[in-house]
Every structure is written in structure tokens, then in C-alpha cells.
N, C-alpha and C positions, 0 to 999 in steps of 0.2 A: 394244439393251438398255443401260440404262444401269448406270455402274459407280460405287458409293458405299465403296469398299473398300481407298481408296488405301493408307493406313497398313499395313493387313492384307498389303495385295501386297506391301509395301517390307520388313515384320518378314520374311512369310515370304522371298523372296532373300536375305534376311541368314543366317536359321535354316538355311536347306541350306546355308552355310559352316561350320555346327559343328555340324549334328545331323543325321544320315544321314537322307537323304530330306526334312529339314524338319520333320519328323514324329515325336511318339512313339509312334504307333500307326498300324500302317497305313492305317486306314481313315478315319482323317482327310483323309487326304491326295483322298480321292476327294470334299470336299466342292467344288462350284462357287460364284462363278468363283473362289474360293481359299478355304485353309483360312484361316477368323476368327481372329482375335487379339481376347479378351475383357477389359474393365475390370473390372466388376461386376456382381455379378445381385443383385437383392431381389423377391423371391415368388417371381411367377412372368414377371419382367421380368429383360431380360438386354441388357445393353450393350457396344459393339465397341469398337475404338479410333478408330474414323472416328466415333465418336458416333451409330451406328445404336443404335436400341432395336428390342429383338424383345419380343413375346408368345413366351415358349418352349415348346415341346412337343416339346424333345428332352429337356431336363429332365437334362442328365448320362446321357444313354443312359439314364435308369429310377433311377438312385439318389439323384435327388434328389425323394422322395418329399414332401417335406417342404416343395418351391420351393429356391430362391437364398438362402441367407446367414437363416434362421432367427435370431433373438435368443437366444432360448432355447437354441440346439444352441450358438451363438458362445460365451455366458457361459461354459455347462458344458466346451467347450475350454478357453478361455483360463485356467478355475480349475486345469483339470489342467496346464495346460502350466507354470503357477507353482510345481506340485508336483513337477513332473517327467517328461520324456516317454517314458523309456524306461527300464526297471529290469531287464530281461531276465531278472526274478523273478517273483511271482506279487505278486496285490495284492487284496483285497477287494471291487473292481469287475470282476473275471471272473467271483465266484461270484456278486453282485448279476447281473448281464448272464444267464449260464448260467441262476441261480435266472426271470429273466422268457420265459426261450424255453421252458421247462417248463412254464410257466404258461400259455402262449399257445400252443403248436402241440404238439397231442395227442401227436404221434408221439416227443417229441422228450424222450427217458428222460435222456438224458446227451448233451454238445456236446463240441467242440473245435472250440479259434480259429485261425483262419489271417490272410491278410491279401489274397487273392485267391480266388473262385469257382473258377479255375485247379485253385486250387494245391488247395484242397476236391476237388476232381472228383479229380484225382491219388490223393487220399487216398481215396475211395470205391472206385475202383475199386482199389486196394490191399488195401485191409480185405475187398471181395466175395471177392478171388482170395484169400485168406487165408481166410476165413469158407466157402468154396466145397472148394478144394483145385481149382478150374476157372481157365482161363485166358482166357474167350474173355467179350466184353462185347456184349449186343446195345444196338445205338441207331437214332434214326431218321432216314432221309435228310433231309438240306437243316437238322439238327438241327445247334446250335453250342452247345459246351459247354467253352469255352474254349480259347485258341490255341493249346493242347501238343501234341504228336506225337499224343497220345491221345484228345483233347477235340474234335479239327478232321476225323477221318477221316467219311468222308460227307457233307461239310458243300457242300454247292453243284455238285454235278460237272455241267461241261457237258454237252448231251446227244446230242454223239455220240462222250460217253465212260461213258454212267452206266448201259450196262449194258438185260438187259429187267425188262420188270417185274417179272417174281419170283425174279430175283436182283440186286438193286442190287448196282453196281461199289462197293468200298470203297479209298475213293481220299480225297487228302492234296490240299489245295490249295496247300500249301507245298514247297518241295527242299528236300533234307536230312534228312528225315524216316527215323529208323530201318525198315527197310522190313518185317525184322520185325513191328513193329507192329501193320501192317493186317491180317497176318493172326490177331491174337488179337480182331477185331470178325465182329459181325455186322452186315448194314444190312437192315433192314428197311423199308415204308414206312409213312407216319402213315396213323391212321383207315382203316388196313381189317383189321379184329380176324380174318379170313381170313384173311389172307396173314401177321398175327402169330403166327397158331398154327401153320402149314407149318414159317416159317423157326425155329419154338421146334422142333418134332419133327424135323427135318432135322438140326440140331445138340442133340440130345439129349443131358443129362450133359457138355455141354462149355460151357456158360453159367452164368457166375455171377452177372451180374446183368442187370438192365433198365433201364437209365436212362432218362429223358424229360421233355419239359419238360410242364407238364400243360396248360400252352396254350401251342401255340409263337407265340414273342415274337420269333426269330432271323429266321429265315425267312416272310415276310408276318405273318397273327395267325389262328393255326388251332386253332379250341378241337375237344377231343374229340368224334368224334360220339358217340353213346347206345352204350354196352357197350364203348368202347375202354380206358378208365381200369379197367373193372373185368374184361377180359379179360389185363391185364397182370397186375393183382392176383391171377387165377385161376392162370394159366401158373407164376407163381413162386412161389408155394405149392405146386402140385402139380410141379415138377421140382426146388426146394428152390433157386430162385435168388434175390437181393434185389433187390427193388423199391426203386429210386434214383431221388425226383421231384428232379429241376434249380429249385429253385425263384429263383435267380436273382433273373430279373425278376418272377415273382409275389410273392414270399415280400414279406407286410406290403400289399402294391397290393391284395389279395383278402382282407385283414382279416388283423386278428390270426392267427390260425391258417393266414394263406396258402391258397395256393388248395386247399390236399387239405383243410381244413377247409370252404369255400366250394366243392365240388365233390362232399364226399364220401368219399375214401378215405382210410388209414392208410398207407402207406411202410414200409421198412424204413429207408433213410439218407435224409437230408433238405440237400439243398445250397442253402447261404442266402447271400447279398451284395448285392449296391448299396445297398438300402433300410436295411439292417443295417445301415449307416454312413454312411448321409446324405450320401457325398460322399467320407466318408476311408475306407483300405484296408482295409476290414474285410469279414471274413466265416467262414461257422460252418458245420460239420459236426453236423446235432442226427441220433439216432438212438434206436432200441433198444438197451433194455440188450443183448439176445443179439448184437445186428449189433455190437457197439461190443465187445465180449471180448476180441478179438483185441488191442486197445490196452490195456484193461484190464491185460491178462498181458503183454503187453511183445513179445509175439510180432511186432506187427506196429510199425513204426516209424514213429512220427509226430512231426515234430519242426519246430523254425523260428525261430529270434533273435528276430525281432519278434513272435512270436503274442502274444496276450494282450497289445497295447500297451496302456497305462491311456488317452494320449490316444485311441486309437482306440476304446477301453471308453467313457470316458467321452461321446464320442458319441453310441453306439450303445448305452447307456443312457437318454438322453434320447427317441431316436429309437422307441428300445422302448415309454416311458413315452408318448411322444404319441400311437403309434396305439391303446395301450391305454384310454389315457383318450376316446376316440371312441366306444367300446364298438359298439353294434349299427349305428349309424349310418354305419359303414363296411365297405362301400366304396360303397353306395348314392348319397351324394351325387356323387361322383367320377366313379359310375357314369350320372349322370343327365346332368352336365355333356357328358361324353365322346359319349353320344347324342344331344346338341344340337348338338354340332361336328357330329359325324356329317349328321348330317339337313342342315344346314344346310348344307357343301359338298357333299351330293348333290344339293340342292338346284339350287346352282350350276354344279355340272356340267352338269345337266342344261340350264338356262337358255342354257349356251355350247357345248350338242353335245360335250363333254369325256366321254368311258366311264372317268370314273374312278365307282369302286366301293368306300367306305368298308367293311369288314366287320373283325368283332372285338366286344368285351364292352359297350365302351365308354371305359371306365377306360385303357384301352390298345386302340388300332385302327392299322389297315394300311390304306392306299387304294391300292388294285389300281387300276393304267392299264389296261386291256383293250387289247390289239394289235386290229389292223381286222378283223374276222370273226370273233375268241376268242367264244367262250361263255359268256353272261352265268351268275348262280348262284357260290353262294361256293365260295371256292378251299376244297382240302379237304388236300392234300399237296402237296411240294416240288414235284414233276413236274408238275400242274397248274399251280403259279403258273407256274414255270419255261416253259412254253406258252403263259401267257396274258398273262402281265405285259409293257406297254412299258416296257424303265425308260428307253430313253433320254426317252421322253416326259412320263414322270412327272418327267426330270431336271429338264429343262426348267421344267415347273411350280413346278414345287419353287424353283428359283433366281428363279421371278415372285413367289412366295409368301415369300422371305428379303427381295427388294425391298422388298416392303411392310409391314413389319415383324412376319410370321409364320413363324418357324422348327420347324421337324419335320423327323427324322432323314432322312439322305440315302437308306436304302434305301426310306422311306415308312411309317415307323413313328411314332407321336403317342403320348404320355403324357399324362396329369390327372395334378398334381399336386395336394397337399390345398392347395397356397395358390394353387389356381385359385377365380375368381370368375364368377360370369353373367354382370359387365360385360368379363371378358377372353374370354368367348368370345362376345361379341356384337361387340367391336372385333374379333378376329379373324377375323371372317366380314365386318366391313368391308373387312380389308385384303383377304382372300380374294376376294372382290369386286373389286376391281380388280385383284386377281393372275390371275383365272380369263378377266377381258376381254382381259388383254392377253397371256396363255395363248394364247389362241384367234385373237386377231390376229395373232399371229405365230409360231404353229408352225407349218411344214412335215416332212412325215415325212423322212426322211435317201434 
């Protein structure tokens, strides 16, 4: 295999002399055959230091909704940054920002700003256990909701630690973790509204809320089957817990109103980021007025230096404005592209005996590598992919696929961005085409 990455190799051995691991997030480090060192992006193109250009579909993890280096997002910085970038006071661009997420996502009575998804989820699940007088939060296996003590438990457990099926181990991927913790969670497992209502009446009166992502985007791309969204909504109405949608990566990909408007349901607390700020640290807590009280009266403490930064406002103002001005015709277009990639590497899989398996919206998909005998049919919950998925062999792909200058996340995760074109996903299926022959020429299973 050949290696185009020399620069990248040389920064990163330099980076592990001053930055722990090389890395500022773990999961960098797991990209093959090194973590990239990037120049510049424009749309939806993205450039190394070796002078590799990719076709991107990792996209910023999902917050760059928008593409690479937008004009329009740049100006509107760079006017705040001449005004000022931090006032650790309030400014007339949080109630502009605030006033457009009322306006866009039904649920969302009153907001507060943070500067992390993290740091939002923290706060959610503070205000339920506040709002509740309850301590215990159910979530879903193989579900990531940020890298805190709190946000990580359930999130990926090997499986011959995770437990039988109808009682998922609730377990920490990290040391250190207050150990407390795990036991104020519940784990339940995705799409099967049976086994959500057991583990709601087995812990009865000790649940304060429900958190979920409404398509998981973490763990492969697993949208709700028919009655799951709205057996959550039933369960916590009738035991008086909050319905908490993670919208993360949907919030703005599924339109304006995110995906509970594009789905259908109301929420009680709504967790917003990446797309919310195109890039910089931004991110909101929008809710009901009843869910939000608790802050209201001062009871519950929500606080942070930087919230409400105007630079970060002032992005994520514009970012507001652009999906708004799209009005019905999104996420359809995004949506249509996303199912031509689609089709188009199942395509070639199939052409090279490859069991990889596209599944998801579109707008956002996962390609499952099927292991040799797995079960074809779409994955449905953690434990399924977790059975079925090869990833060393998708790894592999994956690094044929950065070759030829098409990029998508290392777990096997693809975004559409709105500054995707027809012509970048018909060259991307060129590169893929020669990524999937020489896939096929030279894997051997381990």
C-alpha cells in the first residue's frame, strides 16, 4: 500500500513530544495509517500537508453542515472578532440566536448556551434530577453522549462484558470514573419498545429522564423502528420523567426543526451542537418552559465564562440563517445526494464481493462490513452491529478509500453536507472505484 502521508508522519512524532498521545482527542489517534495534519478545506474539499485533496464525508464529525470555510460564516467572524471576542457579559446576539431556535424547533420555549454537547448533556441531566426529585437516568446501549463520567456509561461494552439481554452491564470505557455514577443509569437497548417498558417498571419512580439520540449517529446509523420514539414519549408522561432528544448530530441535518420536527415528536429538553456552530464551540440547551424552571428560580445552577460568546453567537447566527432560508427543501436535497453515494458503493461492493452494507437516511449513513456468515438486513441495536460489523476490514477500506481521495469517519460514518454537489459524488465513486479494486486485491482476513 502505498504511503502519501509523509509530512503528517513527521508533525505527528513531533506532536507526541508536547501533546499527550499526539492527540487532542482520543479518537483521532485511531485514524490509519496516521493522524492527518490539515491545510485548508473549501466546500466540501479538504487538503493535507502532503498536498492530498479529499472529497470529505467526515465533514468535522457532522458540524460542518455548512462544508469547509463558508464566505458567508468567515465575514460574519471576522466582523465580530473586530468587535470583540469575548465580554463574559451578555450582548444582543444571544437574544437574536435564542429568538431563531424558537422560531425553528417547536419544542424549544427558552435555551441556554454552553460551548460543548458535553457540557449541555451535564446540564440536562441536572435540571431532570432537579425537575424529578429522581437520581437515576435511563440511556441506550452503544449510545455516546459525550465523553463525561456521565455521557460515556454504556457506550460500546465488549461482549463478554455487556451483560444478557435484558439487563445491559452499565459500564464506563474509561478509569477513573467516579464509580458511583454507573449506578445512578439505567441501560436499556435501542428499538425494542418491549424491553423499554420492562426496564421503565423495574425501576419505577427512580427515573428522571430519558435521553436518546432519535437516530443513532454514534454507533453505526440506526433510525427508530415504528412505535419506538413514541413509546418513549408515552413512558414519560405517564411515570412523570423528561423526554431528553441528544440531537447533536441531527439538530439542523433533518431541517430546521431537527429531527423531532422531521420525525414527529415534541421533547421535553433538546440538546443542540456541531451544526449550531458550523465548526466553533458552540452549543444550546433549548426546552420547555416547565423543564427549564429549575434555572429560571436559581435552584438549579447553570453557569460558564464563555457561554454566550458573541464570536461563537455570531456564527451560529448565520448558520441559523442558512438553513432557515432553504425552507422546505431541506434536507431532501442532501437527502437525495446521500442515496446516490449510497447506491452507488453498494453498488461496487457488490461488483468486488465486498459485504459491505450502506444503511441509514441518507443525509447521514453507516457502511456495515458484514463479518463472513453475519446476517444480512439492517442492523437495529448496538449488540447486533457489535456481532456483525468487521471493522478491522472496513479499516482497511477505509484507508483504500483516504488513498484515493475519499474521506469518511474511521468508525464508518458519512455526512452530506449542504456544499455537496452531483459532480462530488459521482467523483467520489470514481475514487471508490478504484479504492474497492484494490480493497479486494489485497485483503486477507487476520
Amino acid at each position: 500500500m502505498t504511503d502519501n502521508y509523509t509530512q503528517s508522519r513527521q508533525l505527528f512524532q513531533r506532536a507526541a513530544r508536547s501533546i499527550a498521545a499526539g492527540v487532542n482527542s482520543g479518537i483521532r489517534k485511531l485514524e490509519q495509517p496516521v493522524p492527518l495534519y490539515f491545510q485548508y478545506g473549501r466546500g466540501p474539499r479538504l487538503w493535507d500537508v502532503d498536498g492530498n485533496e479529499y472529497i470529505d464525508f467526515q465533514i468535522g464529525q457532522g458540524a460542518l453542515l455548512y462544508g469547509h470555510a463558508p464566505e458567508g460564516m468567515a465575514n460574519a467572524i471576522g466582523m465580530q472578532a473586530r468587535f470583540g471576542t469575548h465580554w463574559a457579559a451578555q450582548s444582543e446576539l444571544e437574544i437574536e440566536v435564542a429568538e431563531r431556535l424558537q422560531a425553528m424547533i417547536p419544542s424549544a420555549e427558552l435555551v441556554r448556551f454552553n460551548n460543548s454537547a458535553t457540557e449541555v448533556v451535564l446540564h440536562a441531566f441536572r435540571l431532570a434530577r432537579a425537575h424529578t426529585g429522581r437520581r437515576k437516568i435511563l440511556k441506550f446501549e452503544g449510545a455516546y453522549h459525550g465523553w463525561s463520567d456521565e455521557g460515556l456509561v454504556g457506550y460500546g461494552p465488549p461482549p463478554d462484558v455487556w451483560g444478557d439481554d435484558e439487563a445491559p452491564a452499565k459500564l464506563h470505557p474509561s478509569q477513573g470514573v467516579i464509580p458511583e455514577v454507573l449506578d445512578t443509569f439505567v441501560v436499556a437497548r435501542w428499538n425494542d419498545p418491549d424491553h423499554l417498558r420492562r426496564m421503565v417498571a423495574k425501576h419505577a419512580g427512580e427515573i428522571a429522564a430519558i435521553i436518546f439520540e432519535p437516530i443513532i449517529c454514534n454507533t453505526c446509523c440506526m433510525e427508530p423502528v415504528p412505535g419506538m420514539i413514541e413509546t418513549i414519549r408515552e413512558l414519560c408522561d405517564q411515570e412523570g420523567m423528561l423526554m431528553i432528544a441528544d440531537e447533536t448530530i441531527t439538530g439542523f441535518r433533518f431541517g430546521a426543526g431537527g429531527a423531532q420536527k422531521y420525525l414527529g415528536f415534541v421533547p421535553d429538553l433538546t440538546i443542540l451542537g456541531k451544526a449550531i456552530g458550523g465548526g466553533l464551540p458552540f452549543a444550546a440547551l433549548a426546552g420547555k418552559v416547565s423543564a427549564m424552571q429549575k434555572i429560571i428560580d436559581g435552584t438549579v445552577v447553570h453557569a460558564g465564562t464563555l457561554n454566550g460568546n458573541p464570536l461563537c453567537l455570531a456564527a451560529s447566527k448565520w448558520c441559523l440563517d442558512e438553513v432557515q432560508s432553504l425552507g422546505d427543501s431541506h434536507p431532501a436535497a442532501i437527502t437525495e445526494l446521500g442515496r446516490k453515494l449510497m447506491d452507488g458503493l453498494r453498488i461496487l461492493a457488490d461488483q468486488h464481493g465486498i459485504p459491505l452494507r450502506p444503511q441509514g437516511p441518507g443525509l447521514v449513513f453507516h457502511t456495515v462490513m458484514l463479518k463472513p456468515g453475519a446476517a444480512e438486513g439492517p442492523v437495529r441495536d448496538y449488540r447486533d452491529y457489535a456481532r456483525r460489523q468487521d471493522a478491522p476490514r472496513w479499516t482497511h477500506l477505509r484507508r483504500c478509500l483516504l488513498d484515493e481521495g475519499v474521506r469518511a469517519i474511521e468508525r464508518g460514518l458519512w455526512f452530506i453536507s449542504l456544499a455537496h454537489r452531483e459532480a462530488d459524488i459521482e467523483a467520489a465513486l470514481v475514487g471508490a472505484a478504484r479504492a474497492f479494486a484494490k480493497h479486494a486485491s489485497e485483503w486477507t482476513a487476520p
